[in-house]
N, C-alpha and C positions, 0 to 999 in steps of 0.2 A: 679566335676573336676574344677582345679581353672583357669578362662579364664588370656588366654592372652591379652596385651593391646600394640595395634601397636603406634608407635610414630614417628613422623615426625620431621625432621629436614632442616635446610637449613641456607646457607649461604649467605646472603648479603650483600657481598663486597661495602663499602664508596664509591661513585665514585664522580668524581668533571670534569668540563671540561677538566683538563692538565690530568690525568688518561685517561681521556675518549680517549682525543687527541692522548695521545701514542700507544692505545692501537688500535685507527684509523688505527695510522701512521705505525706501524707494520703489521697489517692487510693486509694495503696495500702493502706493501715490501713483505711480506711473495707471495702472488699472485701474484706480478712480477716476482717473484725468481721462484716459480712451474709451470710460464707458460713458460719463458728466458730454461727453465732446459728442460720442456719438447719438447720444440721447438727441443733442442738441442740433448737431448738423442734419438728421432728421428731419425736426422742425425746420429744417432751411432756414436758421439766425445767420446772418452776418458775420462772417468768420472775421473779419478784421472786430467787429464788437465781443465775439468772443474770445481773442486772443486778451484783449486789454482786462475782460471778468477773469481769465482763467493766470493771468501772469499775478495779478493781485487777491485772489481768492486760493488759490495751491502755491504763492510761492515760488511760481517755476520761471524760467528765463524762455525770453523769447524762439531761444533755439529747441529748450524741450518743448515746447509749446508747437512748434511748428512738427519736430519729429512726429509727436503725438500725431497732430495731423493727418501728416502721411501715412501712416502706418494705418489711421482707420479708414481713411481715403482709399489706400488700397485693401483692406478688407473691405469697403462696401463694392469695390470694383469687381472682386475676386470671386464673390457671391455672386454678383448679377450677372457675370461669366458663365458662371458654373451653374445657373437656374437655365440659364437658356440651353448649356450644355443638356442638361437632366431632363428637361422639358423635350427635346429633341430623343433624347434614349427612351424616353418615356413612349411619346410617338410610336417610333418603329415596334415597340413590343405591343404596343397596341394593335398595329398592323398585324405581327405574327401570332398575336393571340386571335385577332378577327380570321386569318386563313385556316387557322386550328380547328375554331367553332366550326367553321362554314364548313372544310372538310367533315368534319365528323356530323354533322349534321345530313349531311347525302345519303 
């Protein structure tokens, strides 16, 4: 049988300080914008009212505007998943710690 042969690839994007720098400086924007958002979606404001503060106050285009969105939308989801998961684990060790006492208690 004739073996296969895996092959690696990758990509190494040029980078130079002004590349580097933009890519800082967005970094950083972007993290204002999903923390300004999630502050705000919090409060449960009007996401179409704050689409139109946040395109004219950061600058950003309707579409970074929505990504942002998503991405806290799905961290606040990801969380409340994972509270009810933890809360459930939490539970049963509570269970196994109550059968522990109670044995040793006899």
């Amino acid at each position: 049988m004739d073996e296969l042969k895996a092959f690696s690839y990758q990509t190494r994007p040029e980078s130079d300080e002004l590349k580097s720098s933009i890519l800082q400086d967005y970094a950083n924007l972007y993290g204002t914008v999903e923390r300004s958002l999630f502050r705000d979606l919090v409060k449960k404001l009007p996401i179409n009212d704050l689409k139109r503060k946040y395109l004219v106050k950061y600058g950003i285009t309707a579409r970074q505007f929505n990504a942002c969105r998503a991405s806290v939308q799905g961290k606040i989801a990801s969380i409340k998943e994972c509270r009810k998961l933890r809360i459930e684990e939490l539970k049963e060790k509570i269970k196994s710690l109550e059968k522990k006492t109670f044995k040793n208690q006899r």
